[in-house]
N, C-alpha and C positions, 0 to 999 in steps of 0.2 A: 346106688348105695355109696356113702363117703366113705372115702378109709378115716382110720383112727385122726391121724396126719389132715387130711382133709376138714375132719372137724375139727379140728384142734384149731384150725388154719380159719376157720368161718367165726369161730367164736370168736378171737381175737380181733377181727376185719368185721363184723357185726359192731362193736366195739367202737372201732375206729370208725367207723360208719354212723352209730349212733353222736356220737360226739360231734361228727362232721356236719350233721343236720341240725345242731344245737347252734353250732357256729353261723351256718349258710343260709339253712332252709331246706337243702334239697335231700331230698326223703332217703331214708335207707334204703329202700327196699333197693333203686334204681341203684345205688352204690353198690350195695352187695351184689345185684345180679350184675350187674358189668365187670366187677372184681371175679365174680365166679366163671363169668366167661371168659376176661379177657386172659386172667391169670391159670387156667384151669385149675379151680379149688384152691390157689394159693401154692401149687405146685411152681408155677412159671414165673417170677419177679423179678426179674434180673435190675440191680443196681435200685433195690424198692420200690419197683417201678410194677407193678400188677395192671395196669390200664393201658401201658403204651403211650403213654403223654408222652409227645415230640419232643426235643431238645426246645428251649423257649431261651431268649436272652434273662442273663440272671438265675439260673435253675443251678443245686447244686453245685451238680457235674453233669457228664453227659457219656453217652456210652452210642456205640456205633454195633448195629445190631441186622441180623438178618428178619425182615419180614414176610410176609406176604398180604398183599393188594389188592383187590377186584378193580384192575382199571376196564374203563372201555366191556364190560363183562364177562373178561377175561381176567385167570388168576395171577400173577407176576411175583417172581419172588426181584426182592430190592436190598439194598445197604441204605438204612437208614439212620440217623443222629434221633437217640430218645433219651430223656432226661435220665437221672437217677437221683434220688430221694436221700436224704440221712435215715429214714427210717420208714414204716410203713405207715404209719399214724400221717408224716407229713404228704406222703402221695394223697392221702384220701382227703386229706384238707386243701390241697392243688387239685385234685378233681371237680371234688365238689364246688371251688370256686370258679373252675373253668364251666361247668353245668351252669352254675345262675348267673353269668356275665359273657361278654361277645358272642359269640354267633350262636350261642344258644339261650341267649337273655330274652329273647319272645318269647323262646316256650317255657323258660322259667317263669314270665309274670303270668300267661295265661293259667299256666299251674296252679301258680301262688295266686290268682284269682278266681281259683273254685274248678278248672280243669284235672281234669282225670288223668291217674299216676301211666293211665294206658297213654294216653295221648300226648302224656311228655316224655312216654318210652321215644315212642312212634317217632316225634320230633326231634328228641336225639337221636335216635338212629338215623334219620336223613345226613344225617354233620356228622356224626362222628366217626364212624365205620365206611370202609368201602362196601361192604359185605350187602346188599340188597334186603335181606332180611335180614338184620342186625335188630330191629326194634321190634320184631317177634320174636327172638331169640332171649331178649332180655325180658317181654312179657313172661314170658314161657317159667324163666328162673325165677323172678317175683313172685310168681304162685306155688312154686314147692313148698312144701310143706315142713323141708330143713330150715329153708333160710326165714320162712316169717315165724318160726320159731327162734330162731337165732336170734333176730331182731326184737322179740319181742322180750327175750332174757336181757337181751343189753338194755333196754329202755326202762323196765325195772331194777334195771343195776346189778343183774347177778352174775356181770361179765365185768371184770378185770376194767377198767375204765383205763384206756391210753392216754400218755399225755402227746397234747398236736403241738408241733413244732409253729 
């Protein structure tokens, strides 16, 4: 169950999410369930950052941040460099174009040619995550029945439309 705050937090990021799929192509659904994981609920975004996008040349800013990594499958905590965003709208518009370009740009065209929203979870979770099951984690959120509600209020328009940086 969401808290208030939690919702509050989905509706907005539904939002930002629909818009970013209008821009890119790539589907809310995967936006919001990786925002809802990575961020928990919109709780965690330090420097508007809800995904953990690395520091990238040209970003921002950049913020030096404690992680933790499944290397070797083992967990490690680390000091790592992750971007930081002017606002939440522009994270999700840098996500979504990191999902349908470089290392994840096969599984964006197989997608975008008739592949299933499972199987470009699946694929990004190979890349994106240390986490081994990272791409069932985010099936898992794609099926609640919060967020493809959420999604389905933003695509009708009766969430607050963000503007993307």
């Amino acid at each position: 169950m969401l808290t208030t705050k939690q919702r509050a937090a989905l509706d907005y990021a539904s939002s930002a999410a629909w818009v970013s799929e209008k821009l890119t192509g790539v589907p809310s659904e995967i936006t919001i369930a990786q925002w809802a994981l990575e961020s928990g609920w919109g709780e965690n975004s330090p420097g508007n950052n809800p995904f953990g996008i690395k520091a990238y040349p040209g970003c921002f800013g950049k913020q030096l941040l404690t992680t933790r990594e499944v290397i070797g499958g083992k967990v490690e905590t680390l000091q790592l460099w992750f971007a930081t965003f002017a606002d939440l709208a522009a994270a999700f518009t840098k996500h979504a174009l990191l999902l349908s370009s470089g290392p994840y740009a096969q599984a964006f065209k197989a997608f975008t040619e008739g592949g299933s929203l499972t199987d470009f979870a699946n694929a990004i979770g190979r890349i994106y995550a240390t986490a081994p099951d990272y791409g069932e984690q985010i099936i898992a959120l794609m099926q609640q029945q919060n967020i493809r509600t959420a999604i389905s209020l933003a695509r009708d328009g009766q969430r607050p439309t963000p503007e993307l940086a």
